[in-house]
N, CA, C and O atoms as a GROMACS GRO file, in nm:
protein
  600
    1UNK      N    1   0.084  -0.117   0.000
    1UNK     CA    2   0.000   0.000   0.000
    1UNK      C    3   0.089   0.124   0.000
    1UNK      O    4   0.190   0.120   0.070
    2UNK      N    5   0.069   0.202  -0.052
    2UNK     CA    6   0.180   0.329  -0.110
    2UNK      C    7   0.079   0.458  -0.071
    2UNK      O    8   0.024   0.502  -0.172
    3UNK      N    9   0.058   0.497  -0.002
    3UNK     CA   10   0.022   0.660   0.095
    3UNK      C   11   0.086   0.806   0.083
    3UNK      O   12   0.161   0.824   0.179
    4UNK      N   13   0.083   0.878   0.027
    4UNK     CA   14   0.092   1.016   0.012
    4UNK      C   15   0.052   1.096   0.127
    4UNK      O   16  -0.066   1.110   0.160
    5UNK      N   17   0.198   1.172   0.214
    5UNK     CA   18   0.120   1.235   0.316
    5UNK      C   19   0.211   1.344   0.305
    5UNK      O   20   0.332   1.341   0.322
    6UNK      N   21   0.128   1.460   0.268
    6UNK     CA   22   0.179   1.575   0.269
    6UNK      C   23   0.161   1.696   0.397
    6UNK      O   24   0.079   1.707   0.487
    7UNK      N   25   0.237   1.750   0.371
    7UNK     CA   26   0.273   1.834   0.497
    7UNK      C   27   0.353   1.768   0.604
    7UNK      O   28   0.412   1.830   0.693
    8UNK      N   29   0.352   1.661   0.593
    8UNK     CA   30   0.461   1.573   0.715
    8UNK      C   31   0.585   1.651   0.790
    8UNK      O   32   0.609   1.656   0.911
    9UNK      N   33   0.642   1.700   0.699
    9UNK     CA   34   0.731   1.726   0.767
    9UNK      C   35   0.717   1.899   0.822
    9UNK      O   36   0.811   1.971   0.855
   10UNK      N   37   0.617   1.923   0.821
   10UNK     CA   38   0.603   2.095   0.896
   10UNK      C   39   0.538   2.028   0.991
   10UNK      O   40   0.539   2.095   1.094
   11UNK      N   41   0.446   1.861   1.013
   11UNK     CA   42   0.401   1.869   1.135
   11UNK      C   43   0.526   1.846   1.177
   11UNK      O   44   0.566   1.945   1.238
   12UNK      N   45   0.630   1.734   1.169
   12UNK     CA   46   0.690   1.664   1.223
   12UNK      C   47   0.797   1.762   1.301
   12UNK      O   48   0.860   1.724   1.400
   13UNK      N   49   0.810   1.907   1.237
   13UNK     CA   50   0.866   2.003   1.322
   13UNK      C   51   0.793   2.074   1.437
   13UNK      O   52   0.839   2.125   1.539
   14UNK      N   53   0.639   2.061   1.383
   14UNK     CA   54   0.544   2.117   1.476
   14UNK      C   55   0.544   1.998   1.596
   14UNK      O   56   0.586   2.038   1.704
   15UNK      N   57   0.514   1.897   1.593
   15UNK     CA   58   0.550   1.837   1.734
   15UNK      C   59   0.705   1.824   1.817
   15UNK      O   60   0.719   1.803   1.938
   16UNK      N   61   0.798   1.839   1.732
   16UNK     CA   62   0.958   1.876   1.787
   16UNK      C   63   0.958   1.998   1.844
   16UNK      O   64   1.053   2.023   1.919
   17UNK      N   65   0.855   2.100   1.823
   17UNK     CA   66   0.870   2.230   1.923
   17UNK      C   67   0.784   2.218   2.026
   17UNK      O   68   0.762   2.324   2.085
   18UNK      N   69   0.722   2.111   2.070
   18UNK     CA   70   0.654   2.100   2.188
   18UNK      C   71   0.763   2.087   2.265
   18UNK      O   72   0.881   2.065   2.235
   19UNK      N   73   0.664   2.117   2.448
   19UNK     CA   74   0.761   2.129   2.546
   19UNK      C   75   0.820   2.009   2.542
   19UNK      O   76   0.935   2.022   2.585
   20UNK      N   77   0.791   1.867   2.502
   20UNK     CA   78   0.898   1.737   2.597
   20UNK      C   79   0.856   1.661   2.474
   20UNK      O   80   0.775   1.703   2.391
   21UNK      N   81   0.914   1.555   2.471
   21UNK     CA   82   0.914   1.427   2.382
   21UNK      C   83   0.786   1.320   2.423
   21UNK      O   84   0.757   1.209   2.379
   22UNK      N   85   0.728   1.397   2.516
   22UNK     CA   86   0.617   1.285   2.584
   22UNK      C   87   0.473   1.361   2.543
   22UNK      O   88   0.364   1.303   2.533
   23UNK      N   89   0.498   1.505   2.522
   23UNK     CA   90   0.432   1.588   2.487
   23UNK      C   91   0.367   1.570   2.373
   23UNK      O   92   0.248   1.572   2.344
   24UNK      N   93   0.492   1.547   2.294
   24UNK     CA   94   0.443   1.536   2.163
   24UNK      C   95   0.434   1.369   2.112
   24UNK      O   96   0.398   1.341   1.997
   25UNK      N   97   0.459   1.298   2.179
   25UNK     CA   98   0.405   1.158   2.166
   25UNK      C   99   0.220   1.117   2.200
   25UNK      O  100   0.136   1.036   2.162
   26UNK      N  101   0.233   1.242   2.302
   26UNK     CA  102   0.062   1.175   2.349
   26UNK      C  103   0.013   1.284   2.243
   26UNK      O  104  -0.092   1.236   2.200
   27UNK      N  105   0.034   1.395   2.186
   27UNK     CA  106  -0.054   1.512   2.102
   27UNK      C  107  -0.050   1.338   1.962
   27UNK      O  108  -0.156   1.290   1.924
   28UNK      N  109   0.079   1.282   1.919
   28UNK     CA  110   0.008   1.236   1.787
   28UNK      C  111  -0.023   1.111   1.809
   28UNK      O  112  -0.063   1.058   1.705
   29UNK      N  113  -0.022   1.020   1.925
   29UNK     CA  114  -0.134   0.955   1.977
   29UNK      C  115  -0.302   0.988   1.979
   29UNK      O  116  -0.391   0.918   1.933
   30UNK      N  117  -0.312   1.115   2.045
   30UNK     CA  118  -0.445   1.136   2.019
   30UNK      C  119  -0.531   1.147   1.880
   30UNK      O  120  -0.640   1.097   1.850
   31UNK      N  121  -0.415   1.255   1.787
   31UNK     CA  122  -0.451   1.215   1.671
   31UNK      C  123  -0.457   1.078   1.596
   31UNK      O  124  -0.500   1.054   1.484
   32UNK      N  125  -0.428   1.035   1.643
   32UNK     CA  126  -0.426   0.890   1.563
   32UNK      C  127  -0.540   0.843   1.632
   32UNK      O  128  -0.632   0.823   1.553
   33UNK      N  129  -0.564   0.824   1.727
   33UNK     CA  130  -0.679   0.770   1.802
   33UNK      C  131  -0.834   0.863   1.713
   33UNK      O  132  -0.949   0.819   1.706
   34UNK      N  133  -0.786   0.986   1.664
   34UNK     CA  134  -0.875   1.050   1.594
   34UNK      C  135  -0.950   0.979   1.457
   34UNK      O  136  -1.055   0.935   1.410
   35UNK      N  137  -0.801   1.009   1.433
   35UNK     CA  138  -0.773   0.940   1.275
   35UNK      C  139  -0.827   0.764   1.285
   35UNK      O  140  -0.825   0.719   1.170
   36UNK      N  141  -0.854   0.698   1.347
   36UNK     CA  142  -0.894   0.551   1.343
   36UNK      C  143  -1.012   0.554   1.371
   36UNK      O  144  -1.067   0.444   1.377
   37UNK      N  145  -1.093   0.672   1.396
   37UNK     CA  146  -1.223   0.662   1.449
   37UNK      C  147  -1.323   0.570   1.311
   37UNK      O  148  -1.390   0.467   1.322
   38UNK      N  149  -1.300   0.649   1.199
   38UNK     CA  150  -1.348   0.568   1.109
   38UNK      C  151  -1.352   0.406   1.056
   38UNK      O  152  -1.447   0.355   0.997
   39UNK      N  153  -1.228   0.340   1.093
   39UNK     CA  154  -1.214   0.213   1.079
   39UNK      C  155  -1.318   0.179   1.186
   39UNK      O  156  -1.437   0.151   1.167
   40UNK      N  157  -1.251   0.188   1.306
   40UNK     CA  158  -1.324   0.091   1.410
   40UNK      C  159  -1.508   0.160   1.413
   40UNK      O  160  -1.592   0.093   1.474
   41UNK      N  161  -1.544   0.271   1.356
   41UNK     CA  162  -1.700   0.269   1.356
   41UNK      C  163  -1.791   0.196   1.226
   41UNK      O  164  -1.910   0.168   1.208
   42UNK      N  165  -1.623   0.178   1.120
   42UNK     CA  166  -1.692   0.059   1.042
   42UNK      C  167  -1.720  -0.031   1.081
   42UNK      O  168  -1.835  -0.073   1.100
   43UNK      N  169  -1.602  -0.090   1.105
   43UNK     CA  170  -1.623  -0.239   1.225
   43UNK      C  171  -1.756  -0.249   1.292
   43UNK      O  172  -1.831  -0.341   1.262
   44UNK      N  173  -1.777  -0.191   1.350
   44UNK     CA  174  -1.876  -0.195   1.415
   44UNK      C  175  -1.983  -0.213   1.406
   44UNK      O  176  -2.057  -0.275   1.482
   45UNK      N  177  -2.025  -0.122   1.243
   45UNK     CA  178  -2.098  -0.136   1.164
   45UNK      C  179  -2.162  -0.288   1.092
   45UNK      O  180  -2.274  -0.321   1.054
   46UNK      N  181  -2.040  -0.353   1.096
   46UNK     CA  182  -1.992  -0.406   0.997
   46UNK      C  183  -1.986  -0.626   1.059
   46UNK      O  184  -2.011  -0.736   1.011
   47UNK      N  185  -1.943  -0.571   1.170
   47UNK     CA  186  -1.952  -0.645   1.305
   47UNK      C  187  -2.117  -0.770   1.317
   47UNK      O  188  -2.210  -0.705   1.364
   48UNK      N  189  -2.150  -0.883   1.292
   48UNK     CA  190  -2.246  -0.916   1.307
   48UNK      C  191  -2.294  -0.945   1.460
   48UNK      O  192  -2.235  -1.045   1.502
   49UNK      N  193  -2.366  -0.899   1.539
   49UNK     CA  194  -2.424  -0.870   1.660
   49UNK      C  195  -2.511  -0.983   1.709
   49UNK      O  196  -2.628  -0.985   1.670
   50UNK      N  197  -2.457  -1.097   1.807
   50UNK     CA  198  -2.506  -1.194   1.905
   50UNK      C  199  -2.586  -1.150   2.013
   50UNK      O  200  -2.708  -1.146   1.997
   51UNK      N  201  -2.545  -1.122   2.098
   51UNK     CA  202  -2.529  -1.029   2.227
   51UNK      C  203  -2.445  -0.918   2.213
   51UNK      O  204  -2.458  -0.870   2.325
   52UNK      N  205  -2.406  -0.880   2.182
   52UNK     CA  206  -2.308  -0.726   2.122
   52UNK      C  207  -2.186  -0.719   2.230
   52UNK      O  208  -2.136  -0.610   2.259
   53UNK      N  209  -2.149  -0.819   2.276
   53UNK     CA  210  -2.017  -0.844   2.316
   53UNK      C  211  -1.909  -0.799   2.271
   53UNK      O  212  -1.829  -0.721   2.324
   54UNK      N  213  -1.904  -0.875   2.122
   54UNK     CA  214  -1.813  -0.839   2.024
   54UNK      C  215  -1.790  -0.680   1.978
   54UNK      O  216  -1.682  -0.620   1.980
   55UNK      N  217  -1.940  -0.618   1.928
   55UNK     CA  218  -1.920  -0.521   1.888
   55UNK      C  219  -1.911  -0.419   1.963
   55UNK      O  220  -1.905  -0.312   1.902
   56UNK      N  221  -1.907  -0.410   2.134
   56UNK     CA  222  -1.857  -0.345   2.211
   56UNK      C  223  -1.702  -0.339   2.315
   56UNK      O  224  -1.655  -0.270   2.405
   57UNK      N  225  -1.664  -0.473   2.226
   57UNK     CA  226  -1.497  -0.476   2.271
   57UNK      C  227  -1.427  -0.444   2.153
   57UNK      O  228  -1.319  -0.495   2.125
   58UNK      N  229  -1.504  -0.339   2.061
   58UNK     CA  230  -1.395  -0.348   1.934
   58UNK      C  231  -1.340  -0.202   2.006
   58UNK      O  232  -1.421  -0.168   2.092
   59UNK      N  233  -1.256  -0.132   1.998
   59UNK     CA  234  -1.136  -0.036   2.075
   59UNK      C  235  -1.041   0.021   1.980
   59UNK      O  236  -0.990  -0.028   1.879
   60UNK      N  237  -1.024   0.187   2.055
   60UNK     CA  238  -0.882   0.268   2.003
   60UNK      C  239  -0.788   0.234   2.088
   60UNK      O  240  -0.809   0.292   2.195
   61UNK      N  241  -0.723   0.189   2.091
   61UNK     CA  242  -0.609   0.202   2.156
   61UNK      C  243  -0.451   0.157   2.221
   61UNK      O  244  -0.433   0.051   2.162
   62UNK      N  245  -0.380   0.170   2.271
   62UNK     CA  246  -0.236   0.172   2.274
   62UNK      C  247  -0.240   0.075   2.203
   62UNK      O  248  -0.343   0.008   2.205
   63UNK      N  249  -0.112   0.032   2.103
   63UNK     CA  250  -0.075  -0.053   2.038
   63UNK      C  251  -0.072  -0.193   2.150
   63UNK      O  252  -0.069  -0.182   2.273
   64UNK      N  253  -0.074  -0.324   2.072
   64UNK     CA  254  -0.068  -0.435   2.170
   64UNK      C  255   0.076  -0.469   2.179
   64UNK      O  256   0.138  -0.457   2.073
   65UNK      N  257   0.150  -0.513   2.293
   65UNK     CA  258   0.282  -0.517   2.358
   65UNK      C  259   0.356  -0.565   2.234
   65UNK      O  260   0.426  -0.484   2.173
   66UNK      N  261   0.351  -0.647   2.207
   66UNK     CA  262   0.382  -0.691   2.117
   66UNK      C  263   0.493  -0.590   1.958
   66UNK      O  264   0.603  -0.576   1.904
   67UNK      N  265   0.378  -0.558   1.958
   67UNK     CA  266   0.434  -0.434   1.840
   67UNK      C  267   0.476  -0.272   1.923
   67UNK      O  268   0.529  -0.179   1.863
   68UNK      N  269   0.449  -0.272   2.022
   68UNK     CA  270   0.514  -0.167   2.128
   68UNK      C  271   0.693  -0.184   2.139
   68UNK      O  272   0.776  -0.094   2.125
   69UNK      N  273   0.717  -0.331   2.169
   69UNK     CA  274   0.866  -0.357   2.166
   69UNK      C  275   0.928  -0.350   2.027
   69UNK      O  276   1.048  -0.326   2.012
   70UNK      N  277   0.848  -0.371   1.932
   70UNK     CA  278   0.928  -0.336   1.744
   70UNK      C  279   0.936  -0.172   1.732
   70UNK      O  280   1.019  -0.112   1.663
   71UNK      N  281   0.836  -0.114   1.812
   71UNK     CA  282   0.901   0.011   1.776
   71UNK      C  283   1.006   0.071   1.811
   71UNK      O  284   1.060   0.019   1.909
   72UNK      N  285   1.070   0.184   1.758
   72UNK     CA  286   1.185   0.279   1.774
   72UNK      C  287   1.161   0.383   1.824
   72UNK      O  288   1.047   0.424   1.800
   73UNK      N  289   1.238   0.460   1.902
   73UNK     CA  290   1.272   0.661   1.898
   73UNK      C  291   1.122   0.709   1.907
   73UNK      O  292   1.033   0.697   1.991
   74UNK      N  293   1.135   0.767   1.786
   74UNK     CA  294   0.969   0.867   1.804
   74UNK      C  295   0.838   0.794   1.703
   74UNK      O  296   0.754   0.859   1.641
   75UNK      N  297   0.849   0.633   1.708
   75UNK     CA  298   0.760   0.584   1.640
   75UNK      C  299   0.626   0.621   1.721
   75UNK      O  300   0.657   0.667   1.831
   76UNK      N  301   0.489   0.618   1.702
   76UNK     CA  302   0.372   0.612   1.787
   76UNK      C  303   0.263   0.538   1.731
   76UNK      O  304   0.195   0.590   1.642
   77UNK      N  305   0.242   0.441   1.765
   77UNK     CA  306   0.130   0.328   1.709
   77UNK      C  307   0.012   0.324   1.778
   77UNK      O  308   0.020   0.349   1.898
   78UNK      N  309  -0.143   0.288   1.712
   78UNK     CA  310  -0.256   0.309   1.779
   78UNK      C  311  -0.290   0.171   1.715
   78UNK      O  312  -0.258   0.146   1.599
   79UNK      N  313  -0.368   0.064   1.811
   79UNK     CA  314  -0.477  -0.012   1.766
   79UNK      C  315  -0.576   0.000   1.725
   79UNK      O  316  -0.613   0.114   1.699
   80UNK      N  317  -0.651  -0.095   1.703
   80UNK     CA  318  -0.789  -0.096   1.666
   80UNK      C  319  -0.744  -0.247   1.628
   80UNK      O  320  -0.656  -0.305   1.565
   81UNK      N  321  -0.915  -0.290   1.744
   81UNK     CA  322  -0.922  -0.395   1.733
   81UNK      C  323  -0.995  -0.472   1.888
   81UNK      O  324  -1.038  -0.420   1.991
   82UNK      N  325  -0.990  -0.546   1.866
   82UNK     CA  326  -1.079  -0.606   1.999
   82UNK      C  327  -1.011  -0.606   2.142
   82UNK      O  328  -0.894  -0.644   2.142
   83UNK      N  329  -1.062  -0.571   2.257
   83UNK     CA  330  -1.045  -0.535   2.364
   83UNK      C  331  -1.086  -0.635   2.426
   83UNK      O  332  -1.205  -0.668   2.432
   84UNK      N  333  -0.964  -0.712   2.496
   84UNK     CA  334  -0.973  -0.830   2.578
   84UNK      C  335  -0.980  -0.808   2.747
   84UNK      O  336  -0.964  -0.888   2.840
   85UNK      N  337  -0.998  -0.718   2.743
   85UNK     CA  338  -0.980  -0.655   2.895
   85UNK      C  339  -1.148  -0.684   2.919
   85UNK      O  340  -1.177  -0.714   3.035
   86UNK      N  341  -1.246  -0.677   2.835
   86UNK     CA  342  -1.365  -0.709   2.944
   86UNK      C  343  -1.364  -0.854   2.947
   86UNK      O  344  -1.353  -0.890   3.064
   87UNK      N  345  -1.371  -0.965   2.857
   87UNK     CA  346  -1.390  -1.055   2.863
   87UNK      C  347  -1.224  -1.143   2.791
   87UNK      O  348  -1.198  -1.136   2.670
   88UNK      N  349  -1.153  -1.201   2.868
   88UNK     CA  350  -1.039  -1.257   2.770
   88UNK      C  351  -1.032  -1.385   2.670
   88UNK      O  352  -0.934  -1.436   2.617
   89UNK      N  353  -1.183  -1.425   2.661
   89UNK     CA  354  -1.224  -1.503   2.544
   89UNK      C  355  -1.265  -1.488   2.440
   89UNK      O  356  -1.283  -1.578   2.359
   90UNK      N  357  -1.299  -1.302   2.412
   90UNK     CA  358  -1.370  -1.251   2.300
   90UNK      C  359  -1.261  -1.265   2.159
   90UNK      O  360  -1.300  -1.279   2.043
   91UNK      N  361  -1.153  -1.259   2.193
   91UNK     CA  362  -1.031  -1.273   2.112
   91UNK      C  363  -1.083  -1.390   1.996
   91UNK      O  364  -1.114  -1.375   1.878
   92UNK      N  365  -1.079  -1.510   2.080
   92UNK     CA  366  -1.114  -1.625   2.012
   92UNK      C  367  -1.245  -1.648   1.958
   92UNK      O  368  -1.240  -1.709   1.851
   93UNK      N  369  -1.392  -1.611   2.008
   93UNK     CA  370  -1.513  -1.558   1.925
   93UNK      C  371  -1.454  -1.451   1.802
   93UNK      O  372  -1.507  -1.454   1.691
   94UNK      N  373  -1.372  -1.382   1.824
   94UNK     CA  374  -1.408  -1.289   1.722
   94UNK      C  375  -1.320  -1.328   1.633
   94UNK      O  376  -1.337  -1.266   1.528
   95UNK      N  377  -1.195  -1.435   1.625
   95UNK     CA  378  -1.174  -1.505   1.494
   95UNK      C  379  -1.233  -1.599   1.460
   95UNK      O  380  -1.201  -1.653   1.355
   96UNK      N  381  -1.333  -1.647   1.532
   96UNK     CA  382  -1.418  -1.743   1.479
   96UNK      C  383  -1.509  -1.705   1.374
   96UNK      O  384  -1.567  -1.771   1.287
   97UNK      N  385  -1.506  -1.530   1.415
   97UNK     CA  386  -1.676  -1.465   1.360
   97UNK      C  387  -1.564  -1.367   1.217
   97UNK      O  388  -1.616  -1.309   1.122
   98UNK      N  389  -1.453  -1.373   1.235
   98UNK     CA  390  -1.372  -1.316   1.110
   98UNK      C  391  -1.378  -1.435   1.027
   98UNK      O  392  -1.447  -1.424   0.925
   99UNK      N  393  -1.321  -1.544   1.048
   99UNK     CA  394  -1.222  -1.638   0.968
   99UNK      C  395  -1.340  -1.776   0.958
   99UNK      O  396  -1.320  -1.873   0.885
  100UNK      N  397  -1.439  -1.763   1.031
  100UNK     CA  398  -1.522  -1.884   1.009
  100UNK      C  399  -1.443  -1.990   1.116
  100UNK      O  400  -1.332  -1.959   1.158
  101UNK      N  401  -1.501  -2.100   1.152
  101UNK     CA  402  -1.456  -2.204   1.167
  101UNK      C  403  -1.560  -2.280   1.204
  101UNK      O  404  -1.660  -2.236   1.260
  102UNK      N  405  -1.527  -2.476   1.154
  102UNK     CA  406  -1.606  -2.544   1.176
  102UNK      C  407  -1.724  -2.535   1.066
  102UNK      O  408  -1.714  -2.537   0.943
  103UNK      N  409  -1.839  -2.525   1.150
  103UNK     CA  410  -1.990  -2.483   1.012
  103UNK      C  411  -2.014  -2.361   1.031
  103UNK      O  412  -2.102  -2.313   0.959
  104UNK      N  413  -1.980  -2.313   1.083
  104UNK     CA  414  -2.010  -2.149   1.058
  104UNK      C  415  -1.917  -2.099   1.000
  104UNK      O  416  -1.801  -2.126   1.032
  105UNK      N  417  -1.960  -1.982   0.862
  105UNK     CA  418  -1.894  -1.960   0.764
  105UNK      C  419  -1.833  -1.814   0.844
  105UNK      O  420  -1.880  -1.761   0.945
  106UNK      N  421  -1.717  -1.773   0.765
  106UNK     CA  422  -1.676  -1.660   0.806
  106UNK      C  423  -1.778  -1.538   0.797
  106UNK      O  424  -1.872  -1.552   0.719
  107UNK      N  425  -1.769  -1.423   0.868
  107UNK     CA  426  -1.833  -1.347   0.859
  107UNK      C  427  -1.771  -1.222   0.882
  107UNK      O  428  -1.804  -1.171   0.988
  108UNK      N  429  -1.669  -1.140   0.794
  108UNK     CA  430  -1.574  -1.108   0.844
  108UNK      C  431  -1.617  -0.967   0.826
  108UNK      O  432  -1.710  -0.940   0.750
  109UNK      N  433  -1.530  -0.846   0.916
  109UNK     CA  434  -1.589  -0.744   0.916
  109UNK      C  435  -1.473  -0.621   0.995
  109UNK      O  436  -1.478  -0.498   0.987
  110UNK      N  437  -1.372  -0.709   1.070
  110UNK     CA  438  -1.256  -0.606   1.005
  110UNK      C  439  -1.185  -0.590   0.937
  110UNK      O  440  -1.118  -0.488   0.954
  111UNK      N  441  -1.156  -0.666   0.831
  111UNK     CA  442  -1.071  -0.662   0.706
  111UNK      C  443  -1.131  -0.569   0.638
  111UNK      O  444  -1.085  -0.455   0.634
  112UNK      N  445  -1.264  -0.609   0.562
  112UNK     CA  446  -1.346  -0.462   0.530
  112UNK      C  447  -1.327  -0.378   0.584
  112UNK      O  448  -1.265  -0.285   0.531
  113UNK      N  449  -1.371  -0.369   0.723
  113UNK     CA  450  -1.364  -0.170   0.727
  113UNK      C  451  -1.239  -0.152   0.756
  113UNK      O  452  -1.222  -0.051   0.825
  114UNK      N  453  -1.129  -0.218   0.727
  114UNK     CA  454  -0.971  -0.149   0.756
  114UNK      C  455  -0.958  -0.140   0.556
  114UNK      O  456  -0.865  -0.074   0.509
  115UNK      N  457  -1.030  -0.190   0.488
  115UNK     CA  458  -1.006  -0.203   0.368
  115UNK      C  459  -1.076  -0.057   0.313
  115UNK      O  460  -1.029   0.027   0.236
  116UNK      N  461  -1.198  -0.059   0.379
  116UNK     CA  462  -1.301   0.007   0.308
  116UNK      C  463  -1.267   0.181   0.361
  116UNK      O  464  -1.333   0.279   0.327
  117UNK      N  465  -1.150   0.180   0.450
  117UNK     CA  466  -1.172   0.338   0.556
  117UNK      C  467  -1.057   0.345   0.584
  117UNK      O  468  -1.046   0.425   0.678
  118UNK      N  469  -0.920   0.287   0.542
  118UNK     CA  470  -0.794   0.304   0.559
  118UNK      C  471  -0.782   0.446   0.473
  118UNK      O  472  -0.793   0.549   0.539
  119UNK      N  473  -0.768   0.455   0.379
  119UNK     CA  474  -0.758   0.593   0.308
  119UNK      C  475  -0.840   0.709   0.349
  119UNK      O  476  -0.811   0.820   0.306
  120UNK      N  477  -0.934   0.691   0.425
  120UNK     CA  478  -1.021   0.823   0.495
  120UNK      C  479  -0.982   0.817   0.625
  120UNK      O  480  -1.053   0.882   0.702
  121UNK      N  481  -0.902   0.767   0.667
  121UNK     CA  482  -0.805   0.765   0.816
  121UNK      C  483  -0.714   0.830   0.790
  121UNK      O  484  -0.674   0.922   0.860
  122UNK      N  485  -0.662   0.793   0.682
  122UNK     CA  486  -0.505   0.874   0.626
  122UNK      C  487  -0.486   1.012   0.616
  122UNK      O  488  -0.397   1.094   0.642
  123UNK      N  489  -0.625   1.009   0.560
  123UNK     CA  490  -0.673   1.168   0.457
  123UNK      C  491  -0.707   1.271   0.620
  123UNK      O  492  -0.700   1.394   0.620
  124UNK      N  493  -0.736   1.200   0.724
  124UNK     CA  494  -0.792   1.284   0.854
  124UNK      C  495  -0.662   1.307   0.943
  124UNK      O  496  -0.652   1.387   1.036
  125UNK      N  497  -0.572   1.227   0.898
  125UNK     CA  498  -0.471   1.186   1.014
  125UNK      C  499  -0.401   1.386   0.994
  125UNK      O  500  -0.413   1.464   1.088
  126UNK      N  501  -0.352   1.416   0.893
  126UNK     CA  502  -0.287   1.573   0.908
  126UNK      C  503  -0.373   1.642   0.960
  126UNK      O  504  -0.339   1.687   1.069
  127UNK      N  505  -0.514   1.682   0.912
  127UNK     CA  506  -0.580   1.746   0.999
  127UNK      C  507  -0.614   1.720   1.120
  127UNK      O  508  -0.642   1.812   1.197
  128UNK      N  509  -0.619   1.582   1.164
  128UNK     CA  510  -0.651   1.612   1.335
  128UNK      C  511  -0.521   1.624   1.399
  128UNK      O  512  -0.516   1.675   1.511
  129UNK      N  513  -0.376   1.567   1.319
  129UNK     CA  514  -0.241   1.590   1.421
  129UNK      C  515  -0.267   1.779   1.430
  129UNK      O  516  -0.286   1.854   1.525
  130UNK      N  517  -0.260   1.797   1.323
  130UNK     CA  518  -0.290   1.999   1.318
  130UNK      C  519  -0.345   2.071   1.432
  130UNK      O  520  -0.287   2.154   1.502
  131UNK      N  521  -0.511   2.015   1.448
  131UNK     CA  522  -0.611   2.037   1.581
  131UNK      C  523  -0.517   1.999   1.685
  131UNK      O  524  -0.501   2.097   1.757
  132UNK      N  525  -0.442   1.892   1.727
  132UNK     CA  526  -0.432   1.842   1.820
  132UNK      C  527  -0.278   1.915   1.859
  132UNK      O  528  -0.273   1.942   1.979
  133UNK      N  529  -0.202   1.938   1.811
  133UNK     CA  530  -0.045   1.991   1.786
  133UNK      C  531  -0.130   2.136   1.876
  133UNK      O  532  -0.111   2.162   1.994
  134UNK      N  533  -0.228   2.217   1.776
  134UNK     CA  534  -0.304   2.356   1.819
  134UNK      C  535  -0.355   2.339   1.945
  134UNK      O  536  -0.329   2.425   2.030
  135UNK      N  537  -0.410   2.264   1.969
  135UNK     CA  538  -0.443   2.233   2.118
  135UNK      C  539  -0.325   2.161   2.255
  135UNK      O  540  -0.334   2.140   2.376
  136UNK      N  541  -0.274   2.153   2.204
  136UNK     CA  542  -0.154   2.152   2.322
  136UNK      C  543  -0.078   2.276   2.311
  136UNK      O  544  -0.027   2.310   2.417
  137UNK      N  545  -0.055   2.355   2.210
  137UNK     CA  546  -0.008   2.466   2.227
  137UNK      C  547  -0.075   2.586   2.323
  137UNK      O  548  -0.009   2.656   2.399
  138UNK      N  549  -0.204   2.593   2.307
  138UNK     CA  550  -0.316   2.648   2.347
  138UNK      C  551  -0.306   2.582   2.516
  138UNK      O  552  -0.313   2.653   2.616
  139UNK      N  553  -0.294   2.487   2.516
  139UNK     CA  554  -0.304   2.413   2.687
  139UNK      C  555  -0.149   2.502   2.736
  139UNK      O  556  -0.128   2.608   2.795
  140UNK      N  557  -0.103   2.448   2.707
  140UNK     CA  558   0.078   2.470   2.710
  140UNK      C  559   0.085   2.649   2.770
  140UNK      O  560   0.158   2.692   2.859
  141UNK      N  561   0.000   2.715   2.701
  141UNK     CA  562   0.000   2.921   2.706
  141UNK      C  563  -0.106   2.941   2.791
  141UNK      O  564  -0.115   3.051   2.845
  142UNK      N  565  -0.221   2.818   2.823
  142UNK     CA  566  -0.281   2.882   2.933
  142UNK      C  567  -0.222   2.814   3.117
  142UNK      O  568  -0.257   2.843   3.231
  143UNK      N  569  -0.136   2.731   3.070
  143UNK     CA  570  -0.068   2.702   3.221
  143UNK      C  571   0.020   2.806   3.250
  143UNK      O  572   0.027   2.881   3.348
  144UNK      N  573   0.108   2.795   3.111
  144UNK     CA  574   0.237   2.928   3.131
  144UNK      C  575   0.171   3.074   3.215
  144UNK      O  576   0.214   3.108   3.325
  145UNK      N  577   0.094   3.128   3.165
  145UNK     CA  578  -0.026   3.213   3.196
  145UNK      C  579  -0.086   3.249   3.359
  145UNK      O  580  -0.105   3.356   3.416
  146UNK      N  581  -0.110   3.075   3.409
  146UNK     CA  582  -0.162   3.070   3.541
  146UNK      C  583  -0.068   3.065   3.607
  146UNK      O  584  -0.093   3.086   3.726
  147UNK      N  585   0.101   3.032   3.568
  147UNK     CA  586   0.191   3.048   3.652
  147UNK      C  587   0.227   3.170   3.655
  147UNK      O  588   0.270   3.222   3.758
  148UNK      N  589   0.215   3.223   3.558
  148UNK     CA  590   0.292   3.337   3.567
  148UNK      C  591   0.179   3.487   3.651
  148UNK      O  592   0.215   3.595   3.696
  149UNK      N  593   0.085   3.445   3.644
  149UNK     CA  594  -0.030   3.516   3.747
  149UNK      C  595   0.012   3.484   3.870
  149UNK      O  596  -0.005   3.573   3.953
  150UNK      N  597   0.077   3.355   3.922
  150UNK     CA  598   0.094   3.320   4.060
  150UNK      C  599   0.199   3.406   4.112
  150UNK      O  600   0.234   3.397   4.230
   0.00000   0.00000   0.00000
């Protein structure tokens, strides 16, 4: 898959002038958590509904450990994908309910919406790092502000 992302590198200076390296890790975390909103509300969509177990452990968030240790330096990775924290068996229902198994045929429904909404994630990802870069700056001048009143 081959992605065009322009402006990259005026954000990539715009989060290097934040105050700390943690600063600007959680500002393009959030954006990304922005930017995925569309996949995982396909999913969801998309998701065939038992008891809605499934389609309420589908989740934004932190990358799984796993791919946390492959990253480097200033990499920042977001999931999407099922949330084993309410129930730690949904994992295994929900490749049953992707990939089929046995007599029940697959019924799959995140491959689609990572298929069908990957490029309208992409296309959101500069504008919400932008909002979000603007809004820590904005947080950042009204603390400076309340200290400097003290």
């Amino acid at each position: 898959m081959k992605v065009e992302f322009k402006g990259g590198k005026e954000l990539e200076k715009a989060l290097s002038e934040l105050s700390s390296r943690v600063t600007a890790r959680n500002t393009a975390e959030r954006a990304l958590k922005l930017a995925a909103t569309p996949i995982r509300d396909e999913w969801e969509r998309l998701v065939p509904v038992d008891q809605g177990d499934l389609k309420r452990s589908i989740q934004i968030g932190k990358a799984i450990k796993a791919f946390q240790r492959q990253s480097r330096g200033d990499t920042v990775l977001t999931f999407v994908g099922i949330d084993e924290s309410q129930d730690p068996r949904l994992h295994i229902y929900a490749k049953a309910v992707e990939f089929g198994e046995g007599n029940s045929p697959a019924q799959p429904a995140g491959r689609p919406a990572w298929e069908s909404q990957k490029y309208n994630a992409f296309d959101r990802l500069a504008d919400d790092l932008r909002g979000e870069i603007e809004k820590t700056k904005a947080r950042a001048a009204r603390k400076a502000a309340r200290k400097a009143k003290q």
